[in-house]
C-alpha positions as CSV (number, residue, x, y, z in Angstrom):
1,X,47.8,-37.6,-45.7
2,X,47.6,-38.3,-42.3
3,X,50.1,-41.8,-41.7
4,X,46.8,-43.8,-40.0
5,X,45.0,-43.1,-43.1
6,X,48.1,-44.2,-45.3
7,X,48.2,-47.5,-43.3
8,X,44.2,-48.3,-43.4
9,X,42.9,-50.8,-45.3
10,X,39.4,-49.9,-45.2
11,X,36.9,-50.7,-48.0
12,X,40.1,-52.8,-49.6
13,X,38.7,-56.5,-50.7
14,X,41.8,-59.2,-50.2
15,X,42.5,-62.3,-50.9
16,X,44.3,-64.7,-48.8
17,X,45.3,-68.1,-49.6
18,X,46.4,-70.3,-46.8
19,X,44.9,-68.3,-44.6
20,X,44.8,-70.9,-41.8
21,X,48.8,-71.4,-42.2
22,X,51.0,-70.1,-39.6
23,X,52.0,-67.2,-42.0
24,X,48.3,-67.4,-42.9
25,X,46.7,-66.8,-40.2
26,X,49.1,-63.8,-39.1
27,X,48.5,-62.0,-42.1
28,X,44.6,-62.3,-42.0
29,X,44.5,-60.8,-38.7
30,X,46.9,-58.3,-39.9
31,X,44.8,-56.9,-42.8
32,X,41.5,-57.6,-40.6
33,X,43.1,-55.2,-37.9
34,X,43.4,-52.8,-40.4
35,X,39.8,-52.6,-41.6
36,X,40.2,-54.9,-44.5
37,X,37.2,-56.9,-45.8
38,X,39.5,-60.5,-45.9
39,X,38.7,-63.9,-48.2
40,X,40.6,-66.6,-46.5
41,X,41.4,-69.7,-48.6
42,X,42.2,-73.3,-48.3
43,X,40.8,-76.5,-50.3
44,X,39.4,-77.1,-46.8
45,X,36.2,-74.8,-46.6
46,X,36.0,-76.0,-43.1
47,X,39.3,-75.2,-41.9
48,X,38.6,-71.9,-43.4
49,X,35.9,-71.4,-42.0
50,X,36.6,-72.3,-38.5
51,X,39.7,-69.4,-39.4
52,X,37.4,-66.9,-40.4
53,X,34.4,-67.7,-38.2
54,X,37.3,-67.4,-34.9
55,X,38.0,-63.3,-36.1
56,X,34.5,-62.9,-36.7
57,X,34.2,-63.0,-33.1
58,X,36.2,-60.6,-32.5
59,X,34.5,-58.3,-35.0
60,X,37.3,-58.4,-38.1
61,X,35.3,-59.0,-41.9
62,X,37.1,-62.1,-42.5
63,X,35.3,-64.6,-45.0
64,X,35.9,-68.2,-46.3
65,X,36.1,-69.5,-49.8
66,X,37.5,-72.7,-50.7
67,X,39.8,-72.8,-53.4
68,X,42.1,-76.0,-54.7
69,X,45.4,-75.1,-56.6
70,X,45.7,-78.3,-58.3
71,X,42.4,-77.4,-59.8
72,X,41.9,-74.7,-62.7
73,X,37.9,-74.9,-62.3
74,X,37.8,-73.9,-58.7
75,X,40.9,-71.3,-58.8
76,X,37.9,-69.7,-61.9
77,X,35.1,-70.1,-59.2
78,X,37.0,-68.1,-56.6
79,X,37.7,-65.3,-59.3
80,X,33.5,-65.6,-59.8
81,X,32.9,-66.0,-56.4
82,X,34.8,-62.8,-55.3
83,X,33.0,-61.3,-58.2
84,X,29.7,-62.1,-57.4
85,X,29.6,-61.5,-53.4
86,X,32.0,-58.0,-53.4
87,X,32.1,-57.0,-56.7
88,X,35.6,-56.1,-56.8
89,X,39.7,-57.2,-55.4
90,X,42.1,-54.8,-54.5
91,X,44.7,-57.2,-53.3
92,X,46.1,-60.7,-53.1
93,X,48.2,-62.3,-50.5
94,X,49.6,-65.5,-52.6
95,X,50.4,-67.1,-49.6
96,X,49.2,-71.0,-50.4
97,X,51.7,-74.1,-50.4
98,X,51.6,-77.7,-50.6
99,X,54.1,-80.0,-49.2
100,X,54.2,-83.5,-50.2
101,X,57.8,-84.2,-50.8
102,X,59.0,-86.4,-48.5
103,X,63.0,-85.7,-48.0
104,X,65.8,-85.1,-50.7
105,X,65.2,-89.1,-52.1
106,X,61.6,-88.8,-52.6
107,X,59.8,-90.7,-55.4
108,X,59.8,-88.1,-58.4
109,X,56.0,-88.2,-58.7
110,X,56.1,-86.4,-55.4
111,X,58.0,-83.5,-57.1
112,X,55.5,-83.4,-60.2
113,X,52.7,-83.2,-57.6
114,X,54.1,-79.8,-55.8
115,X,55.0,-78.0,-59.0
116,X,51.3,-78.6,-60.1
117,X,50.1,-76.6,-57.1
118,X,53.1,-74.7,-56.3
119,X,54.1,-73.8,-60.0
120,X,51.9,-74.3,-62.5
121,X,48.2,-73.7,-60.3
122,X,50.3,-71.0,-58.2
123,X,50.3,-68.9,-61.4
124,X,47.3,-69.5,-63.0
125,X,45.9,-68.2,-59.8
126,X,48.4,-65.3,-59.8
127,X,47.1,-64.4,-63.7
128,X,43.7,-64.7,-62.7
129,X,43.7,-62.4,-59.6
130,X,45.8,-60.1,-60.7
131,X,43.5,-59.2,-63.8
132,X,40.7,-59.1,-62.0
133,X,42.5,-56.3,-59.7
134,X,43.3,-54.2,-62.6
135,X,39.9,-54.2,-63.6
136,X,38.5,-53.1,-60.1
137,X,41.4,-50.3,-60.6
138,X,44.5,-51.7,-59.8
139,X,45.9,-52.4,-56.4
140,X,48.9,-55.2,-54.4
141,X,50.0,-58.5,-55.0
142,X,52.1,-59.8,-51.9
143,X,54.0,-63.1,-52.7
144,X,55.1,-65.2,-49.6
145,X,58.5,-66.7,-50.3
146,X,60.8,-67.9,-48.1
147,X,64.6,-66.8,-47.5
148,X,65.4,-70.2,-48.6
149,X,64.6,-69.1,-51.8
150,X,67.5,-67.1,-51.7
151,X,69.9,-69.3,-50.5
152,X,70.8,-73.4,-50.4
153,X,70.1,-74.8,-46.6
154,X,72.6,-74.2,-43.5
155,X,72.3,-77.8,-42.3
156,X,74.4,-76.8,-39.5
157,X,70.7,-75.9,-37.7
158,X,69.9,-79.3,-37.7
159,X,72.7,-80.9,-35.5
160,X,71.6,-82.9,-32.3
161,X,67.8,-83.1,-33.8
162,X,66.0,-86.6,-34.9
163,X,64.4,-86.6,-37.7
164,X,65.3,-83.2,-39.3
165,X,67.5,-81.9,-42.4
166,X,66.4,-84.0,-44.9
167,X,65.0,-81.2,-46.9
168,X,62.8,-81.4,-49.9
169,X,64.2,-79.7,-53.0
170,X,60.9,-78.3,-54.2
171,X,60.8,-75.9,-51.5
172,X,64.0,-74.5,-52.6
173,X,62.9,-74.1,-56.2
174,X,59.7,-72.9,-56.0
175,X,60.5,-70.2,-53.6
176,X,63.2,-69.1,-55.7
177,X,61.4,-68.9,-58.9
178,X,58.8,-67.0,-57.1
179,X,61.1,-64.4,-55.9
180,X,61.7,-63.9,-59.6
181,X,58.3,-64.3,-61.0
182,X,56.9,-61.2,-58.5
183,X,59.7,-59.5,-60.6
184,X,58.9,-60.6,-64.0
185,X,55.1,-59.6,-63.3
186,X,56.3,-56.2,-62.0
187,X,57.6,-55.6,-65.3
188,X,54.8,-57.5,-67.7
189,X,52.1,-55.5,-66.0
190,X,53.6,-51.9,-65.6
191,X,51.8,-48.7,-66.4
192,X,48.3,-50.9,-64.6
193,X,48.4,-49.4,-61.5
194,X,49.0,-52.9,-59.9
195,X,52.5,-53.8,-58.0
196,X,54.1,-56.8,-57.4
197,X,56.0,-57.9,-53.7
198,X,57.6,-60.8,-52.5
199,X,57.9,-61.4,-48.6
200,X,60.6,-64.1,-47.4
201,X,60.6,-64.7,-43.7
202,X,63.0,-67.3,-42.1
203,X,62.7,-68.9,-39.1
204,X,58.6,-68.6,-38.0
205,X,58.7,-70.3,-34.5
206,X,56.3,-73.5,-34.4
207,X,57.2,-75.2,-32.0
208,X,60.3,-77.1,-33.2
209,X,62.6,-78.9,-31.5
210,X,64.4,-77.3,-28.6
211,X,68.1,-77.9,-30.2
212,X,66.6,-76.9,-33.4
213,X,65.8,-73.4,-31.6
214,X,69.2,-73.3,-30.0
215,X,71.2,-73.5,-32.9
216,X,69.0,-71.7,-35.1
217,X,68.5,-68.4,-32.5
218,X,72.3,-68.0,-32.0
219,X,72.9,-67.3,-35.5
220,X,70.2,-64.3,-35.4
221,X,71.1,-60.9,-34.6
222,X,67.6,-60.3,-32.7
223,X,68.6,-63.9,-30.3
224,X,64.8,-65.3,-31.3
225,X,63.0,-66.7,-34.2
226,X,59.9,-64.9,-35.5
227,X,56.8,-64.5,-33.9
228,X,53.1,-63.8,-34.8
229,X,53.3,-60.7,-35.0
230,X,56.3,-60.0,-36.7
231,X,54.9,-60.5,-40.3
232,X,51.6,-58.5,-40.0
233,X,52.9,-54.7,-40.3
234,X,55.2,-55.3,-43.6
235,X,52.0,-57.7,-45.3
236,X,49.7,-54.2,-44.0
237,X,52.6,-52.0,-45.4
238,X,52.2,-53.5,-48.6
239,X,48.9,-53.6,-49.4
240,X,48.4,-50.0,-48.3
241,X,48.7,-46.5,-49.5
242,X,52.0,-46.4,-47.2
243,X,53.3,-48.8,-49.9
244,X,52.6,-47.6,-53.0
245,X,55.9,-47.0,-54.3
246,X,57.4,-50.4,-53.4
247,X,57.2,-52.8,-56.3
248,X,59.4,-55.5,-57.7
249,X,61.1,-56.1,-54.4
250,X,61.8,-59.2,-52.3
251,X,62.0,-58.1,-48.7
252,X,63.7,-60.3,-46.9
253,X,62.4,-60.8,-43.1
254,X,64.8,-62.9,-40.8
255,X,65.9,-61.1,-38.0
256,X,69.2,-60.3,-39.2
257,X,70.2,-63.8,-39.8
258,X,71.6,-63.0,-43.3
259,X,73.0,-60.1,-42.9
């Protein structure tokens, strides 16, 4: 097969929560570019909208459904919803987090809150999508994760900054568990023609703190943080043909920083 033909996403249906995130947004354009048909999620439908409507423009199939992970009854109407208006899903980019811990000493209720979305919703969501892939014929679930989910924080980064490196814990859990549970599904759903991936980036640039950059870009290899672009081949790669035979892995996507 001809490599642009093992790299198109054409007639593929996928999801992708957070699609108005940073990561988000890079990965929708990604799949777009590559002649995907895209579902773009956040419990704002606006902000989703406004995502989707923005690549419209520019003639990608990008769509908006709204979707709360701290709510089993919606994450059931997305599964509905995708049934109903495309009839099928070929793959889902489980790319949504929430954030409400406040700093290593936050009040414990904030932790319960992020493993309700981040844990708990995350994979009933996970369970749900990924059935209703197998039943359209199988296809790819990417997992965004984060290399901190792979190792405990280099605070070092944060020296000369105000008002960074109090990190939250759940960050470090949930990405880590993750990591793992991409595996666990690999293995709980083998032989259904459906694979399991976990991407962890580090260091997306956003704007931070110019000291924050400094000490962060002289620890990398490559001199820079990541950019835009730098997460939309390996999320195409792995929802395409040219991936098929990469499952159960955790690529890990930093620039060299833990090598």
């Amino acid at each position: 097969m001809n490599v642009k033909e093992l790299f198109s996403l054409k007639d593929k249906v996928i999801v992708v929560t957070g699609g108005s995130g940073n990561y988000g947004k890079c990965i929708v354009e990604g799949l777009a570019e590559a002649d995907a048909t895209v579902i773009t999620t956040s419990r704002n439908l606006q902000r989703a909208e406004a995502t989707a409507a923005g690549f419209r423009e520019r003639g990608l199939e990008v769509h908006a459904v709204a979707v709360d992970q701290d709510d089993y009854e919606s994450m059931l109407a997305l599964k509905s919803t995708i049934l109903v208006r495309y009839g099928r899903l070929d793959g889902f980019v489980n790319n949504a987090v929430s954030r409400p811990v406040n700093g290593y000493y936050a009040p414990i209720e904030q932790f319960e809150a992020s493993m309700r979305s981040n844990a708990t919703g995350m994979f009933f969501l996970l369970r749900e999508l990924s059935d209703l892939i197998m039943q359209s014929g199988g296809g790819s679930v990417v997992s965004i994760a984060s290399m901190m989910g792979m190792k405990g924080p280099d605070l070092s980064n944060y020296e000369g900054t105000v008002g960074m490196g109090d990190l939250p814990a759940d960050y470090f859990f949930h990405n880590a568990g993750l990591i793992n549970l991409s595996r666990y599904m690999t293995k709980m759903l083998a032989g259904k023609n459906i694979r399991f991936n976990c991407i962890s980036p580090g260091g997306l640039f956003n704007d931070q703190p110019e000291q924050f950059v400094t000490n962060y870009c002289k620890k990398v290899p490559l001199g820079r943080m990541a950019n835009a672009d730098d997460i939309k081949g390996l999320a195409v790669l792995l929802m395409s043909k040219a991936g098929e035979y990469i499952n159960g892995e955790n690529i890990l996507l930093d620039g060299g920083l833990n090598a």
